[in-house]
N, C-alpha and C positions, 0 to 999 in steps of 0.2 A: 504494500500500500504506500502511495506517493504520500510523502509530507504534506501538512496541511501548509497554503498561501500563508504569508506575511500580511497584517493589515496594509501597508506600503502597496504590495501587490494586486491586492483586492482594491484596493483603492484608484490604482491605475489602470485594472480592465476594466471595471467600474467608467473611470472619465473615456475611454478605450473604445468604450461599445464594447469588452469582452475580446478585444486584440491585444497585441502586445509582440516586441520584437526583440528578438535576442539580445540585440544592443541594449537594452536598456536591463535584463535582469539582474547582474549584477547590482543595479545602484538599489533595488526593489527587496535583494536578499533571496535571489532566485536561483539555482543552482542549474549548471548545465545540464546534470544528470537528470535533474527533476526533470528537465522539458524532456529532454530523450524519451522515461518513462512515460509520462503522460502523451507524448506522440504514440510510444510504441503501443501503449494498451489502449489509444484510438480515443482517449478523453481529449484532446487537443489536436486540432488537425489543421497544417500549416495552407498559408492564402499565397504567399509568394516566396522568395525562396529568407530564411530567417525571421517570417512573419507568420504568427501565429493566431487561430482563434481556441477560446480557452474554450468550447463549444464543440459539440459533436451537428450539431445544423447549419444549414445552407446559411453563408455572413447574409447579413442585411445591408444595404447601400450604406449607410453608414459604418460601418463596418470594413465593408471596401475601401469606401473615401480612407479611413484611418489607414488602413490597412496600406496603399499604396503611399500616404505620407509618409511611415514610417519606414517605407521600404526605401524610401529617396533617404534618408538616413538624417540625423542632426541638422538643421537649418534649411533642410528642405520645406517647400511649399506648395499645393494644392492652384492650380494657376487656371487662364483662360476659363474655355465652358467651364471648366469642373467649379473651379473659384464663384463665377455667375451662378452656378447652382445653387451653390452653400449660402448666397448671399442673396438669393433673391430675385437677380437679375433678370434668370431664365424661369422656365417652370419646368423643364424639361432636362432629364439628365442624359447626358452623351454615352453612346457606346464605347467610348475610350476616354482612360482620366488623365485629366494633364497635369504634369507638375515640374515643376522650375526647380530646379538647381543651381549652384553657384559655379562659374563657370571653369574652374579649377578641377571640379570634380570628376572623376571620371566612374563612370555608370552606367550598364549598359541592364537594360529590362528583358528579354525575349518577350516574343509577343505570346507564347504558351506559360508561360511559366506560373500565372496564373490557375493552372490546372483546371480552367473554367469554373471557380468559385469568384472570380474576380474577372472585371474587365480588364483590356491593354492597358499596360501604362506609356505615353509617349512623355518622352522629358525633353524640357527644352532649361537654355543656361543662359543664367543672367550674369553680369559684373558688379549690378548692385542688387542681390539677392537681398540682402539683410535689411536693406534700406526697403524695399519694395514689401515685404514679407509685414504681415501684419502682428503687431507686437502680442498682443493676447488672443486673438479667437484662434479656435479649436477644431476641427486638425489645423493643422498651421493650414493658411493658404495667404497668397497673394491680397495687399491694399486692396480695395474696391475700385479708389481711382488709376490704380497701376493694371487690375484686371478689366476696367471698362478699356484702358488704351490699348491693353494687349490683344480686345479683341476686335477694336478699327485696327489693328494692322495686320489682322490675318479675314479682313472682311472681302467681298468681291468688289466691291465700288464703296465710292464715298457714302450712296446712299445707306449703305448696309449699316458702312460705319456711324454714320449721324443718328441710324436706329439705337444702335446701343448708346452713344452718348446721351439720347435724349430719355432714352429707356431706365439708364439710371440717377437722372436727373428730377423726371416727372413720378419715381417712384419714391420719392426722397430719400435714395441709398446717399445720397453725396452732394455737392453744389457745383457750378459750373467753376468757381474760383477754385475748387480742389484740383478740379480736371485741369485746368490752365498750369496752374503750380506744376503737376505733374510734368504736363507738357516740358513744360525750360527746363525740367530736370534729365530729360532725355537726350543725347545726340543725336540720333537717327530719328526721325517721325514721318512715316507717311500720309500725305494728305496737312502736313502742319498747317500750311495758314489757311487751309480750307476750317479745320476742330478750332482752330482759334478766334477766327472769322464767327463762325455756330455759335460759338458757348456764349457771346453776349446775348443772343436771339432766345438760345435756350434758357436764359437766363431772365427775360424778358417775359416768357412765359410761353414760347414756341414750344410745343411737347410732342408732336409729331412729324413724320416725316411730309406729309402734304401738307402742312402746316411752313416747315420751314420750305417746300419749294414752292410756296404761296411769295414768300417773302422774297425768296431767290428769283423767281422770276419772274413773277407780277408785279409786285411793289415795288422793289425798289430799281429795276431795270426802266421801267415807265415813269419814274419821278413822279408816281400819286407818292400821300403823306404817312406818315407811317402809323399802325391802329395801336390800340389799347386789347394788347393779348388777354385772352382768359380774364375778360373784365366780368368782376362779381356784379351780378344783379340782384337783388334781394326781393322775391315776390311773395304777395299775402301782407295782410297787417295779425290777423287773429292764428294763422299758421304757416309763420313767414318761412318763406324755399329759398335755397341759394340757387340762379342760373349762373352757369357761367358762360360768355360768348365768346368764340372764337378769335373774331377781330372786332372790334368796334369802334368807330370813327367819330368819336363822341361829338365835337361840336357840328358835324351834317346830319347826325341821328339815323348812321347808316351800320347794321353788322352783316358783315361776312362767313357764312357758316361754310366750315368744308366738310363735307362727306366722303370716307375713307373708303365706306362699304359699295359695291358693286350695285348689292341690291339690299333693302332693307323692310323690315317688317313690318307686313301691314301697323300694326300698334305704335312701331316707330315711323313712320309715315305720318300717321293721325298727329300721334303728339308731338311734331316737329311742326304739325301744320297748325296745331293750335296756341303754340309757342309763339309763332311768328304772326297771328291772328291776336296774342295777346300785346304784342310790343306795337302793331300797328295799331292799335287803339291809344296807345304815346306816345304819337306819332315818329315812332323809328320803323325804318324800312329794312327788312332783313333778303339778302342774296345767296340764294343756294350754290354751291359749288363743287361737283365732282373730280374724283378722284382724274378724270379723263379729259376734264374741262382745263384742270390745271396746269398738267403735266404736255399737253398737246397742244393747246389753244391758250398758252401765256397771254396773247395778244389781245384776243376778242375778250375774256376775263377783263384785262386790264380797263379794255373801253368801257365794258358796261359798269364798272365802279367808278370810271371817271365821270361816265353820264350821271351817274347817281348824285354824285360830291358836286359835280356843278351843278344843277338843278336846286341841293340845299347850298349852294352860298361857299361854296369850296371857290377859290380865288387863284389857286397855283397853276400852276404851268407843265403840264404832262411832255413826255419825250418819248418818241420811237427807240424801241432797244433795238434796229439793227433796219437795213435794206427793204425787208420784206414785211416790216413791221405794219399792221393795221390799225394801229393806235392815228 
């Protein structure tokens, strides 16, 4: 019969999820032999190669997540998707976990070694692991604002990358000033002065991506004025609601609403119509806008908002953003 745990070591499968890695028994009071035994008599059964579940059942994700921190060894971190999972980012966890290394390290995963109790590990190596790597949460993984940039530079376009920026901006993981800090801390950035250009916008209260290419290429390419994002409206006196609108032009009494969805539901239909039925009784005039209107037809968008602003009293001076333009 195996020796019974040290409090020390209960305590660490315990924070562990019930994992634990060779490297660290000693500090726990755990003797090589005991793990031997307990592998050999099937009480413990290893996740990757020196990483153990103190468990005879299938790990749980979390369990994994530890399970491959600890396999990246001391000052390792939980990075990219994997990091967005843990944090909220995503909702969705990847078929393979990513984790940062310091770039000194030398470590290599098999992509089996896992045993299929665990997904792949792909490791990628920083120069500033330690500085990136977040001081207290659990398994280690990556900053919030070090793993939103990590994952604009492995995006397919800007637009992917302005999804996560804004993604964990409007979910209040972070603020645009975090993301910028991080930015200057880096040498390399791709897309730099496009995320740095964004983060004021996002910052302003742009939360989506048809949102910010409203701004990119309706507003501000055609010199209309620039709106009052995600402006609170407070309706009801005896059961007051918060709206909030998209863009709104406060001194023409004009809002901008974009529509992301393709198509929308009957119910969402109605009450977009009696939204815009109730703002027209205060006398504000609200503009629908698809996803198709914006991204294709910058131009004709752009007209029919300036027709709007000059009819109330808008006084500025609209520009053609190019050749072809129908402004």
């Amino acid at each position: 019969m195996s020796a019974p745990l040290s409090d020390d070591c209960a305590w660490l499968l315990d924070l562990q999820r019930g994992v634990i890695a060779r490297w660290q028994a000693a500090a726990v009071g755990l003797d090589p032999r005991a793990i031997e035994a307990l592998l050999r008599t099937g009480r413990w059964r290893p996740i990757y190669r020196g990483i153990y579940a103190a468990y005879t059942g299938e790990p749980s994700r979390e369990s994994q997540l530890w399970a491959a921190s600890l396999r990246g060894g001391p000052g390792a971190a939980l990075s990219y998707h994997t990091a967005a999972e843990l944090d909220g980012l995503t909702d969705r966890a990847s078929n393979v976990i990513h984790l940062t290394v310091g770039h000194d390290r030398r470590i290599r995963i098999p992509a089996d070694e896992g045993n299929g109790r665990a997904p792949r590990v792909i490791i990628h190596r920083s120069e500033r692991i330690d500085e990136i790597r977040h001081p207290a949460r659990t398994p280690a993984r990556t900053r919030i604002e070090e793993t939103v940039l990590d994952l604009t530079q492995v995006s397919a376009d800007f637009e992917d990358a302005f999804a996560w920026l804004s993604r964990g901006c409007g979910r209040r993981l972070l603020t645009p000033s975090l993301l910028h800090e991080a930015v200057g801390k880096r040498g390399r950035v791709r897309w730099r002065g496009e995320i740095l250009a964004a983060l004021p916008l996002i910052a302003d209260g742009v939360n989506s991506l048809l949102e910010y290419r409203y701004v990119r290429d309706v507003e501000q390419p055609h010199g209309l004025p620039a709106a009052k994002r995600q402006a609170k409206f407070i309706r009801g006196v005896r059961f007051p609601r918060s709206l909030y609108l998209d863009n709104l032009y406060e001194p023409s009494g004009l809002v901008v609403e974009l529509d992301g969805s393709a198509a929308h539901l009957v119910e969402d239909r109605w009450r977009d119509i009696r939204r815009d039925n109730f703002f027209a009784r205060l006398g504000i005039v609200t503009l629908r806008f698809s996803w198709a209107d914006v991204t294709r037809r910058p131009c004709a968008v752009a007209v029919g908002v300036r027709d709007v602003l000059r009819c109330r009293g808008w006084g500025g001076v609209p520009r053609r953003c190019g050749p072809g333009c129908v402004l």
